[in-house]
DOTORGU-225629 format. One record per residue (C-alpha): x, y, z. Coordinates in steps of 0.5 Angstrom, whole numbers, padded with zeros to 4 digits, always signed. Example, Ala and Ser with C-alpha at 12.3 -4.5 7.8 and 13.67 -1.06 7.14 Angstrom:
2
+0025-0009+0016 +0027-0002+0014 
REM end
This chain:
682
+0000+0000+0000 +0003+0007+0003 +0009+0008+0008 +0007+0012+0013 +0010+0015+0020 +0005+0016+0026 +0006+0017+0033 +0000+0014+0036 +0001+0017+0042 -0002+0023+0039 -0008+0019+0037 -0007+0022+0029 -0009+0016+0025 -0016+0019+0023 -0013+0026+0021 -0012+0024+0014 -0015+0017+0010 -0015+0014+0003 -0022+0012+0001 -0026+0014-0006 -0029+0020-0007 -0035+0022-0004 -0042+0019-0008 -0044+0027-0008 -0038+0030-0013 -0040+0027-0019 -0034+0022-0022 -0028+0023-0027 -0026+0017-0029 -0019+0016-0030 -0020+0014-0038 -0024+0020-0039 -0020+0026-0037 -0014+0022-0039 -0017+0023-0045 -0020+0029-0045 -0013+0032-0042 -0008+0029-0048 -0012+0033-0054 -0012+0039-0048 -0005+0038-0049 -0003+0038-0057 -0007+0045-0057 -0002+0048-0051 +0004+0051-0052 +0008+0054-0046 +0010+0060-0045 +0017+0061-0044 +0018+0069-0044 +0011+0070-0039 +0012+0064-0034 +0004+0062-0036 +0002+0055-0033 -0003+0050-0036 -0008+0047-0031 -0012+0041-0036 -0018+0040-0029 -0020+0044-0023 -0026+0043-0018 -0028+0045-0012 -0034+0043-0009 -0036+0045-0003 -0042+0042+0001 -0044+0045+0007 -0050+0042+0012 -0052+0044+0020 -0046+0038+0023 -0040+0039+0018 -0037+0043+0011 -0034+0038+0006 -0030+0041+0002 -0027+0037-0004 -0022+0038-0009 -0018+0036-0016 -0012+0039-0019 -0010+0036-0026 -0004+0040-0028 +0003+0040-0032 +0009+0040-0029 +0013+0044-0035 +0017+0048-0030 +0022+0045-0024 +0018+0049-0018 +0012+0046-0020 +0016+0039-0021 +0019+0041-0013 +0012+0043-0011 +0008+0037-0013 +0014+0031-0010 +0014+0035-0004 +0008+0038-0001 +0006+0040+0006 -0001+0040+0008 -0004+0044+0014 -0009+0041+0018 -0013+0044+0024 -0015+0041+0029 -0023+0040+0027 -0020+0038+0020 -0019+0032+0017 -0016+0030+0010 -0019+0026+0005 -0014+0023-0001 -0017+0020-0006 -0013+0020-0013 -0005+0021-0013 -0001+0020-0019 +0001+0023-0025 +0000+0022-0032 +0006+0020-0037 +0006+0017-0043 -0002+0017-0043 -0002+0012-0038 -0004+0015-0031 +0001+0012-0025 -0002+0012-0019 +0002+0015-0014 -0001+0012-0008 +0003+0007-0006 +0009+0011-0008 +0008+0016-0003 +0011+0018+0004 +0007+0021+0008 +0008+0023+0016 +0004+0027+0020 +0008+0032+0025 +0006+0037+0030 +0005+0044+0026 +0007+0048+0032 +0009+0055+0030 +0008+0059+0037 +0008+0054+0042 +0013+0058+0047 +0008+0064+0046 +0002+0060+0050 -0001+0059+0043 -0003+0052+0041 -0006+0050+0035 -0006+0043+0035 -0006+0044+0028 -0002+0038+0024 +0001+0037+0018 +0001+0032+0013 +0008+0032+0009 +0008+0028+0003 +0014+0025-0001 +0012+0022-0008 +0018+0018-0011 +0019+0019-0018 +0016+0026-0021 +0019+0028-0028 +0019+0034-0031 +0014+0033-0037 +0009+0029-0032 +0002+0031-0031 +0000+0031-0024 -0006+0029-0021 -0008+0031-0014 -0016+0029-0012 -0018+0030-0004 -0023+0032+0001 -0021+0037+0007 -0028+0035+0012 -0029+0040+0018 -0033+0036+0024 -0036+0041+0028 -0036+0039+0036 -0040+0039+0041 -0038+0046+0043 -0038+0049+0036 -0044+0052+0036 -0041+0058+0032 -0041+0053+0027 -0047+0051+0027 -0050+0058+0028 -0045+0062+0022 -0043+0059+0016 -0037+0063+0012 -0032+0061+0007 -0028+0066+0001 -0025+0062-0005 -0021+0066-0009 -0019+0064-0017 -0014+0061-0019 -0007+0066-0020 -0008+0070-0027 -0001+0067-0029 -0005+0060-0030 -0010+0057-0036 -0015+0053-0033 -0018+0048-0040 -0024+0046-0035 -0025+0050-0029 -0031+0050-0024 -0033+0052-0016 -0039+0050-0014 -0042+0051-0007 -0048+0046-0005 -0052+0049+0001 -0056+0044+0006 -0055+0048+0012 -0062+0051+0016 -0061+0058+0014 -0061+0063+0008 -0054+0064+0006 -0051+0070+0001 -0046+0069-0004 -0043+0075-0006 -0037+0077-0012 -0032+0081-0010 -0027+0084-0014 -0030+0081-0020 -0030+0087-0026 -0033+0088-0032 -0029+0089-0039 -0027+0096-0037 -0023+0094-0031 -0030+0097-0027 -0031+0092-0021 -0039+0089-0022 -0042+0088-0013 -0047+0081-0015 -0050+0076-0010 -0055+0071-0010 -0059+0069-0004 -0059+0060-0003 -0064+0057+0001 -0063+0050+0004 -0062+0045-0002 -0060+0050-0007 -0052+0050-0011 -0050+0056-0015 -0044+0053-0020 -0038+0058-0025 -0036+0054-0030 -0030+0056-0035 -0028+0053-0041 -0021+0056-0043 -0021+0060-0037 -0015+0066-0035 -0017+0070-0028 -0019+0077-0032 -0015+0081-0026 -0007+0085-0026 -0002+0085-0021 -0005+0091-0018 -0011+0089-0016 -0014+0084-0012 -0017+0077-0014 -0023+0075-0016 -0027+0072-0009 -0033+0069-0008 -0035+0071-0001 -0041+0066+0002 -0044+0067+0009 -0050+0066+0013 -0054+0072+0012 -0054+0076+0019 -0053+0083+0021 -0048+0086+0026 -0054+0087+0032 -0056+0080+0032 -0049+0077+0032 -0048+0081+0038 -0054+0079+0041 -0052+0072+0039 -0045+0072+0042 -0049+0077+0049 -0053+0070+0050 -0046+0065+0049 -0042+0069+0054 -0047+0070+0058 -0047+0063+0062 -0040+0065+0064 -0041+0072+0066 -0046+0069+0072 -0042+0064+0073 -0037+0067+0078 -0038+0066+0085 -0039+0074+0087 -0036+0072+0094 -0030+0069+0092 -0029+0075+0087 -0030+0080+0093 -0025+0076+0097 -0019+0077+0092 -0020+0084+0091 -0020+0086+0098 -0013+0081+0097 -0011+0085+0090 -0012+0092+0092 -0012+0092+0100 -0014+0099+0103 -0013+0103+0096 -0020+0109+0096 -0017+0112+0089 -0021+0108+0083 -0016+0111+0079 -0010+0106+0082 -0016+0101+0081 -0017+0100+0075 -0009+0100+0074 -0008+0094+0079 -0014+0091+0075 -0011+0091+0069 -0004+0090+0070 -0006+0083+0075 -0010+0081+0068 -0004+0082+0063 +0001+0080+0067 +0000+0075+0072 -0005+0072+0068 -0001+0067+0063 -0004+0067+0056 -0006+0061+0052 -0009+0059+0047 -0011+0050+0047 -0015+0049+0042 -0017+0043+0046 -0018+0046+0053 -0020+0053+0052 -0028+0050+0049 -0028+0053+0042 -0031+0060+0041 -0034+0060+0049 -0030+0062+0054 -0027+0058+0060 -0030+0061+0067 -0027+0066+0071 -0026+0061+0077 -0022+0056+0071 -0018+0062+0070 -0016+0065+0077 -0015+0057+0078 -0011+0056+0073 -0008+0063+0073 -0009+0062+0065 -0012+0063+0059 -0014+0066+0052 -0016+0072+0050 -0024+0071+0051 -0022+0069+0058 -0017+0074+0060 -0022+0079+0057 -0027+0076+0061 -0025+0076+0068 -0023+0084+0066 -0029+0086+0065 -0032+0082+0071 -0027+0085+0076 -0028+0092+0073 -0035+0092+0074 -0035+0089+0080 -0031+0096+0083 -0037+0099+0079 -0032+0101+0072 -0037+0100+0066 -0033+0095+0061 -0036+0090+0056 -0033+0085+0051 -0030+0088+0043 -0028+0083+0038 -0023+0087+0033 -0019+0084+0027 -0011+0086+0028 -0009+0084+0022 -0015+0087+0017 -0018+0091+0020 -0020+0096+0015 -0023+0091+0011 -0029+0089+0016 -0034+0093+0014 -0034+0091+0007 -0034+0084+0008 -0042+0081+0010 -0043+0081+0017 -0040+0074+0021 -0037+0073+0028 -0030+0070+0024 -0029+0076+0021 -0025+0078+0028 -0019+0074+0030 -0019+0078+0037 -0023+0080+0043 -0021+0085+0047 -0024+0090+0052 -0028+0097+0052 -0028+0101+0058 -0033+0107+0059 -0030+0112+0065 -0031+0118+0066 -0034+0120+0060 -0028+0118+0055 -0027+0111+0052 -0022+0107+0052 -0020+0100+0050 -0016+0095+0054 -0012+0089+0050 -0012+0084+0056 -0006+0079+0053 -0001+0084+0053 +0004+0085+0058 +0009+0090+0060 +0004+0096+0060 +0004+0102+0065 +0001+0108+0067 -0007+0109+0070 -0011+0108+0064 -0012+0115+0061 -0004+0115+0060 -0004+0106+0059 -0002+0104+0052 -0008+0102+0047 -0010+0098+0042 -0011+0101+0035 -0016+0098+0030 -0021+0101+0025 -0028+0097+0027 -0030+0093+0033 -0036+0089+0035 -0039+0091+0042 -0041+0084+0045 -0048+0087+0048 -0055+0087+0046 -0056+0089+0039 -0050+0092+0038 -0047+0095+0031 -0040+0094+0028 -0037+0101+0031 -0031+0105+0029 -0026+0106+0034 -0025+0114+0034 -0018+0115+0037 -0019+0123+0041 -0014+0129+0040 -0007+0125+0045 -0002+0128+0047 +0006+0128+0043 +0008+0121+0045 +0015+0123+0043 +0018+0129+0044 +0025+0131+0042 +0030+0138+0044 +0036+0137+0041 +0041+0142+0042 +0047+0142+0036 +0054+0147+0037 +0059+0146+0033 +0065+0150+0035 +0073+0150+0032 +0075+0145+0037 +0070+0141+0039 +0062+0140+0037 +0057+0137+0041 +0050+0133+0041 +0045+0134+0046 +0038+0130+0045 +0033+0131+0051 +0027+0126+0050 +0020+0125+0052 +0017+0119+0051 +0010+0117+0053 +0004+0111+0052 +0006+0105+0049 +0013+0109+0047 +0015+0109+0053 +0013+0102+0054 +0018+0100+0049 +0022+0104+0051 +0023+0100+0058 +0023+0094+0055 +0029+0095+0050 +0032+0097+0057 +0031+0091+0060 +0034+0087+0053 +0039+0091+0051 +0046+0092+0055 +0048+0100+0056 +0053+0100+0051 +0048+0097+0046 +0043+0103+0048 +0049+0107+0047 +0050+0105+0040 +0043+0104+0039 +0041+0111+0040 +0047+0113+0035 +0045+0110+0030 +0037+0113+0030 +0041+0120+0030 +0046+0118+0025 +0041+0116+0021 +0038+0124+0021 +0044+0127+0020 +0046+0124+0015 +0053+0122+0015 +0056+0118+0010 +0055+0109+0011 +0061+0107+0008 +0065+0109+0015 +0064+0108+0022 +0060+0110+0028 +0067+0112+0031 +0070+0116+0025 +0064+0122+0026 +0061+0121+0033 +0066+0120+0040 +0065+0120+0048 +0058+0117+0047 +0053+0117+0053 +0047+0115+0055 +0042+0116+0061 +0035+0115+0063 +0033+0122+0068 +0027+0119+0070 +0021+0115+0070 +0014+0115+0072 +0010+0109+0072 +0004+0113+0074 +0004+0118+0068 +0007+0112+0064 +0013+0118+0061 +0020+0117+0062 +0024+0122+0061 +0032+0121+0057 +0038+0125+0055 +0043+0123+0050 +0050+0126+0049 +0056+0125+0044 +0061+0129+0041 +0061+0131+0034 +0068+0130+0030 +0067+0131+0024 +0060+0135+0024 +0060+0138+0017 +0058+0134+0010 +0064+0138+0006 +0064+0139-0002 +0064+0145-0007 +0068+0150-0002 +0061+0148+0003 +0059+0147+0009 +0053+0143+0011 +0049+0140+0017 +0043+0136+0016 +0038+0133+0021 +0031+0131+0018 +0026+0126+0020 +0022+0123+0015 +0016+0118+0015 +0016+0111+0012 +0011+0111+0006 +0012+0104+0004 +0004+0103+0005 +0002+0109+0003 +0005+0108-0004 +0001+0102-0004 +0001+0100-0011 -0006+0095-0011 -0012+0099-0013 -0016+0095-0009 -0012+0096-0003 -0016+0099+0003 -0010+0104+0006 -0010+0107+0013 -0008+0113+0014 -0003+0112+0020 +0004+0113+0020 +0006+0115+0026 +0005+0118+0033 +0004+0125+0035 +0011+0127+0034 +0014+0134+0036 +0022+0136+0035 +0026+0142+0037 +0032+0143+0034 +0037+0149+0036 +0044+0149+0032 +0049+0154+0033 +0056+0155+0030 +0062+0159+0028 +0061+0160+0022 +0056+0164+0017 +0049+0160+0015 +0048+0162+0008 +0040+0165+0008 +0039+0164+0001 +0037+0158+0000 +0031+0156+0000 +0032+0149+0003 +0035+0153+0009 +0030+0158+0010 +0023+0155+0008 +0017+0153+0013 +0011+0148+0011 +0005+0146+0015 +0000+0143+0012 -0007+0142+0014 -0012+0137+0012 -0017+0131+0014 -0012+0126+0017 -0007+0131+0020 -0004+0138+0022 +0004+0138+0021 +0008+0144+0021 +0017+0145+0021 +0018+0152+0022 +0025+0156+0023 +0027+0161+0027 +0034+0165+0025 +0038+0169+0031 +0046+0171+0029 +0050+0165+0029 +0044+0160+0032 +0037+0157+0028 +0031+0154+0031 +0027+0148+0028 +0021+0146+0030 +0017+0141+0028 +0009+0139+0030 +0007+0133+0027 -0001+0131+0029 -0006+0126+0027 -0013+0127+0026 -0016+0120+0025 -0013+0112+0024 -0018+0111+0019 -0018+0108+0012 -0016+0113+0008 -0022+0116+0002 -0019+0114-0005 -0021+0121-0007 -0016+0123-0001 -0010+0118-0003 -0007+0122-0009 -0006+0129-0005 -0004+0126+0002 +0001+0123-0002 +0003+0130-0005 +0002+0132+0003 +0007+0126+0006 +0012+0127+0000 +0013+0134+0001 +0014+0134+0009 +0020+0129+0006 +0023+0133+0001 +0026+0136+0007 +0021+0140+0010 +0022+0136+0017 +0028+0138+0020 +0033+0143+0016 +0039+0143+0012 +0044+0149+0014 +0050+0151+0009 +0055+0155+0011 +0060+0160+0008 +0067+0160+0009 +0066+0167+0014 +0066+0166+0021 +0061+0169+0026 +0066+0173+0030 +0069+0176+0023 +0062+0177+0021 +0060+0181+0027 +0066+0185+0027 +0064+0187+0020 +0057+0189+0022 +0061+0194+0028 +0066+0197+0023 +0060+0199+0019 +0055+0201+0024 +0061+0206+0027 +0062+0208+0019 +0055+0209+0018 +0055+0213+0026 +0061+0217+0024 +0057+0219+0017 +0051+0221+0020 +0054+0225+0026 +0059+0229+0020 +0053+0231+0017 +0050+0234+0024 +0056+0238+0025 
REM end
């Protein structure tokens, strides 16, 4: 038959099987698509220049009910180029832990004579534990495959089903169906292609195209509603997905019909079982524990927060943390342990029983902006975290994070588009980040002199900058914070790269002069001396310093992208520099100032002149984290190229003149014009 490599002490036998494929998909014979593939193939030629590859068949076929979704598969393609050839003789396959894997066809077909590979496969099963040391465990696998004897010219034949069980505990499963299918790349050629979803759940489902575009490159919205027994099949013969590198490919999103309220109020009834199961005695008895005589809610709510994010471990077992319900508190204070809904949960009972309204909010990190445009589902959301309403301003609360500081108006928060309020008929919100404070403020005081130059930077930090910032202090040694802190400003004054640290900066120190845990700020100063302080060329003198802002994701080329708007903190730097020597103000990149004013934020870089010193101050606020409006994107990008053009700091040339020379100057000629004019008295 099959060589194969198991543990049995995991018990991993059942995640994947060889049997015929199921009586619902309709059969291929292996005669027939050998057939039909060989006189595919003598009207295919590859393309060598643009890389196109051939797929002869492709199926998916998806078939949902009220206990399990099955999902079959069929892949027919040639191997003409070596990756492809890599890929098919060695392939991983993840499998999650409600999943199991079906292979029901593996061979190739050489010669027009298919081979069955089957029994010329290796497979194994190995644990596909990629976060295990962060408490994150899956209990995913993955099924490895060796096939022997793969030649490039082959055609290879891959027919499987990935079948989803839903437990006792997946009640979200069986309460709210979602899958997405995209088409296949646009580099590949399907000479038979076909999805089709067959619905046999309870509910009505919507299926929606998404990203799909008419033939001037418009996208077209289209759904179909599908009652219990209905399919909805997209066949293509010669099919290549019509879509460009710069935009996204065509999907099918299929869901349960729902809106935002109900699954809301769905999840409210879920949680709430749990959120009555804690016992208010023992709740009441470790708060007089874990706060003791504290009277000021503010202290509260801070030792609160900090108890759950740091002394409670975060772990996520897909086993023992019961699918999408939450463990209870009394499990969680048991164990001193939990998942983000567990976490979360016990914070929001804490909080509330020191009469601190809190409720449960489920976010998305990762595509955040994308959630509103997506149809209405729980599995939108990878994360829960909690929203606290205290004294009239809101404020969010990620429970899983640790080494935070600070009483909750000074704490680091979570920054994400949308959220979904766990509490009765709640719609998806978007999270409106109010006017901050600079989290980052700069005072750095540059002297050039004949003999000895030097570098003074006094810094500010706040909220989650500060946070960083003691962290970086715990992993770091004090000469790697020294050298780190010369590289940051080495990088803004822009010294050559092709010479060391050493040959441009000397007697380097570095202190922290205070830290308040309760404001979360610290405080710190940097001190060097400058040896060579000067970029020297043409019979000039030139100092830089500029800040500037990493655009990469504003210049997002893909025209389907949703771009947020965030690019950095608020931010303020002051900048004095003085020097022996004569500053030229005829230039414009000396003298310019530049603010700017729009719907995302207010910048300003505006220069003082006095003598021989110039002052730079430059302000950088954000107005909103949102998505950005396409009708907005082209300007802003105008807005943040030009603040980088150096118009965030300055860039001072300096004559040959010296300052003293230059004064002594201005003092003959003010003697000389005194003289004339008391002269002409007389």
């Amino acid at each position: 038959m099959y060589s194969r490599e198991i543990d049995n002490m995991n018990n991993d036998a059942n995640k994947f099987t060889i049997d015929p494929i199921p009586a619902w998909v309709p059969p291929i014979s292996t005669e027939e698509f050998i057939q039909s593939i060989c006189h595919d193939k003598q009207a295919i030629h590859s393309d060598q220049d643009n890389k196109i590859y051939t797929c002869y068949r492709e199926r998916r076929i998806v078939r949902a009910s009220k206990d399990m979704t099955e999902d079959y598969r069929m892949l027919v393609y040639h191997l003409d180029w070596p990756e492809l050839l890599q890929s098919a003789a060695v392939f991983d396959a993840g499998v999650q832990n409600d999943q199991r894997i079906v292979f029901h066809r593996l061979g190739v077909i050489r010669d027009s004579v298919f081979i069955d590979k089957l029994t010329d496969t290796t497979f194994r099963i190995f644990d596909n534990e990629n976060s295990s040391s962060q408490g994150s465990i899956t209990k995913e696998k993955k099924i490895h495959g060796i096939i022997n004897d793969m030649r490039i010219g082959d055609i290879f034949v891959l027919e499987y089903s990935v079948i989803i069980d839903f437990s006792e505990e997946g009640c979200l499963d069986r309460q709210y169906f979602r899958i997405a299918h995209s088409l296949p790349p646009s580099n590949w050629i399907q000479k038979k292609y076909l999805f089709q979803f067959i619905h046999n759940r309870e509910e009505d489902i919507c299926l929606r195209k998404r990203f799909f575009r008419n033939e001037q490159g418009e996208i077209i919205n289209e759904e179909t509603i599908l009652h219990k027994g209905d399919d909805y099949t997209f066949e293509k013969n010669d099919f290549q997905s019509p879509y460009e590198s710069h935009t996204f490919s065509p999907i099918f999103e299929i869901a349960t019909i729902a809106s935002w309220e109900e699954i809301s109020s769905y999840l409210l009834r879920l949680y709430q079982p749990v959120l009555l199961k804690g016992d208010i005695g023992t709740i009441e008895t470790f708060l007089s524990s874990l706060l003791g005589d504290e009277t000021d809610v503010e202290e509260k709510i801070r030792k609160i927060i900090e108890y759950v994010q740091d002394q409670i471990v975060y772990i996520f077992d897909a086993e023992v943390m019961h699918g999408h319900i939450p463990q209870s508190i009394t499990e969680t204070q048991t164990h001193q342990s939990g998942d983000c809904k567990a976490k979360s949960l016990l914070l929001v009972t804490l909080l509330r029983e020191i009469g601190v309204q809190a409720t449960l909010a489920l976010i998305n990190y990762d595509m955040g902006f994308y959630v509103p445009l997506e149809m209405p589902s729980p599995f939108v959301f990878n994360h829960i975290i909690v929203k606290i309403l205290h004294n009239g301003n809101v404020y969010f609360v990620d429970p899983t994070w640790t080494g935070r500081l600070g009483l909750l108006e000074y704490r680091a928060q979570p920054f994400t588009p949308y959220y979904l309020e766990i509490k009765g008929q709640s719609g998806l919100q978007q999270m409106i980040q109010e006017d901050m404070p600079y989290c980052i403020e700069e005072n750095i005081e540059v002297r050039m002199k004949k003999k000895v130059s030097t570098f003074v930077a006094r810094t500010t930090y706040r909220f989650g900058l500060a946070d960083n910032l003691r962290r970086a202090q715990r992993e770091s040694s004090p000469s790697q914070r020294v050298q780190m802190e010369t590289e940051y400003h080495l990088a803004k004054v822009q010294y050559p790269e092709d010479k060391p640290m050493t040959e441009y900066v000397a007697n380097a120190e570095y202190t922290i002069l205070s830290d308040d845990k309760k404001t979360n700020e610290i405080k710190d100063v940097y001190t060097a001396t400058l040896t060579h302080p000067y970029h020297t060329g043409n019979k000039m003198k030139i100092f830089k310093y500029y800040n500037t802002f990493n655009l990469t994701h504003i210049h997002d080329m893909n025209k389907d992208a949703v771009i947020g708007s965030f690019v950095e903190f608020p931010r303020k730097v002051t900048l004095s520099i003085s020097s022996d020597y004569v500053y030229d103000n005829s230039r414009k990149v000396t003298t310019k100032n530049l603010e700017i004013n729009n719907n995302y934020f207010c910048f300003s870089n505006q220069k003082k002149f006095i003598f021989g010193t110039i002052t730079v101050v430059s302000e950088f606020k954000p107005k909103t984290y949102c998505a950005i409006a396409p009708a907005d994107l082209e300007q802003l990008k105008k807005d943040y190229t030009n603040i980088n053009d150096s118009n965030f700091g300055i860039g001072v040339v300096y004559t040959s003149l010296l300052i003293k020379v230059r004064i002594a100057i201005i003092l003959i000629v003010i003697v000389v014009i005194t003289i004339i004019v008391i002269s002409g008295l007389i």
